[in-house]
N, C-alpha and C positions, 0 to 999 in steps of 0.2 A: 044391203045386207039382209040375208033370210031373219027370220022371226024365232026361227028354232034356237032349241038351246045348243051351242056347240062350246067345246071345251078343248082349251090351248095349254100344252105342257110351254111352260114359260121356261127360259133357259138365256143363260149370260155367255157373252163373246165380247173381252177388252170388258169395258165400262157400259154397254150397249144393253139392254137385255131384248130378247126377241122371243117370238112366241109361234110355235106349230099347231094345226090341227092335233088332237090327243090321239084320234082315232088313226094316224097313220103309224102312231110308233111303237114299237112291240113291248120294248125294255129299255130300260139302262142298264147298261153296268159301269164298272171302271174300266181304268186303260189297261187293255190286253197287249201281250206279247203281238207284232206285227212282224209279218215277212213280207219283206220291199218288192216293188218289182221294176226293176230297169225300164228308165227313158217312160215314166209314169208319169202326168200331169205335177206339178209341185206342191198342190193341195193334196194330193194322192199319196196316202200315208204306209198302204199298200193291203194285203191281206191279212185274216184273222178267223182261230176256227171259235166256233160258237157252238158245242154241243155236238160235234160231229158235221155242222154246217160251215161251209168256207161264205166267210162275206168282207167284201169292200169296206174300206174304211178310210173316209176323205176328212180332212181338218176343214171344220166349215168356215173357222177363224180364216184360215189361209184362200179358201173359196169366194168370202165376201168381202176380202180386204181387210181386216180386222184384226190388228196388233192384238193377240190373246195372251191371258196370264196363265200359265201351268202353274196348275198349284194339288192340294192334295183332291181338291172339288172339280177336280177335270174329270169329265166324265164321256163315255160313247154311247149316243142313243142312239138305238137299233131301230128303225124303221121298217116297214114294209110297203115294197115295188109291187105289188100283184106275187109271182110265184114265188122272187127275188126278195133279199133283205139287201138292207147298205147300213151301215156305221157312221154315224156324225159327234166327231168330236166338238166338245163345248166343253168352254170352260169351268160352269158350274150349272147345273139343274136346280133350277132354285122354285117352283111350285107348278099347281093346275090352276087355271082361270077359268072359270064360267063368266063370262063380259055380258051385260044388260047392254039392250039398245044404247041405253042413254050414255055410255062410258067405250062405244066404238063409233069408228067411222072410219069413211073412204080416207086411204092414202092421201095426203097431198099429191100434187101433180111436179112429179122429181123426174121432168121426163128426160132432163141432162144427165143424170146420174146411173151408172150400170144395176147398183139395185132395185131401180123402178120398177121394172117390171116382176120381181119377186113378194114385193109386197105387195099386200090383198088389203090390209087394214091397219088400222092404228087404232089402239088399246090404252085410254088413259086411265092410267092406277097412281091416284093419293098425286103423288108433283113428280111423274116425269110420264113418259111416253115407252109404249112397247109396241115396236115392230111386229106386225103380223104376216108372216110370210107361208105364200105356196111353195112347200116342199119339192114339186113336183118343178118347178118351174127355177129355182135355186139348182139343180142337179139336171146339166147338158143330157142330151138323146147318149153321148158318148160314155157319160156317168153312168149312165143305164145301161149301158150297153158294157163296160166294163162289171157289174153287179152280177149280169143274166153269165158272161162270162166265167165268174170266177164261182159261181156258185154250181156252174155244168158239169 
């Protein structure tokens, strides 16, 4: 892990909480009105306009395998693709982490598991553990590629 200070919006999926780089995500908001789109992936929740902007919006619960709780703390954090935004719902948005050295480290080695490759680190805060995941790596070339679509 670099030395730098980086800061992770922490956010809950099920019982799990997991944590992004700060710097990719643009907003939150709540859950907006969506328009489906046919024969779409099943984590693919579909579109949504954002200010005059059209963006994707994928259930990250349903992306990661992740029984989620809808409740009134479900929330879509807006990210930024380079030109492109995408929408990730989570079940609640629950703070910012600044992590010292001493309270990160390397993933375990989960190399049987489909999530392994998503997480980057592990964040221990007070008695449990939070998933540090590459955003970038969570979301297939075709996610993206559905994103640079709906936003053209």
């Amino acid at each position: 892990m670099s030395q730098d200070i980086t800061r992770y919006l922490c956010f809950s999926l099920g019982s799990e909480e997991f944590a992004m780089p700060l710097l990719s995500v643009r907003e939150v908001i709540g859950v907006p009105e969506f328009t489906p789109i046919p024969q779409a992936p099943p984590y693919y929740l579909g579109m949504m306009n954002l200010r005059g902007q059209v963006i994707s919006v994928i259930d990250l619960r349903t992306k990661l395998g992740v029984k989620g709780n809808k409740s009134a703390e479900t929330s879509v954090v807006i990210i930024d693709l380079g030109e492109n935004s995408m929408g990730l719902m989570v079940d609640s948005v629950n703070s910012v982490l600044t992590p010292t050295a001493q309270n990160i480290s390397a993933p375990p080695d989960l190399a049987k598991t489909p999530a392994s490759e998503f997480v980057t680190a592990v964040y221990r805060k007070e008695d449990h553990l939070i998933l540090v995941l590459d955003i970038l790596k969570v979301l297939s070339r075709e996610d993206r590629h559905i994103a640079a679509r709906s936003a053209a």
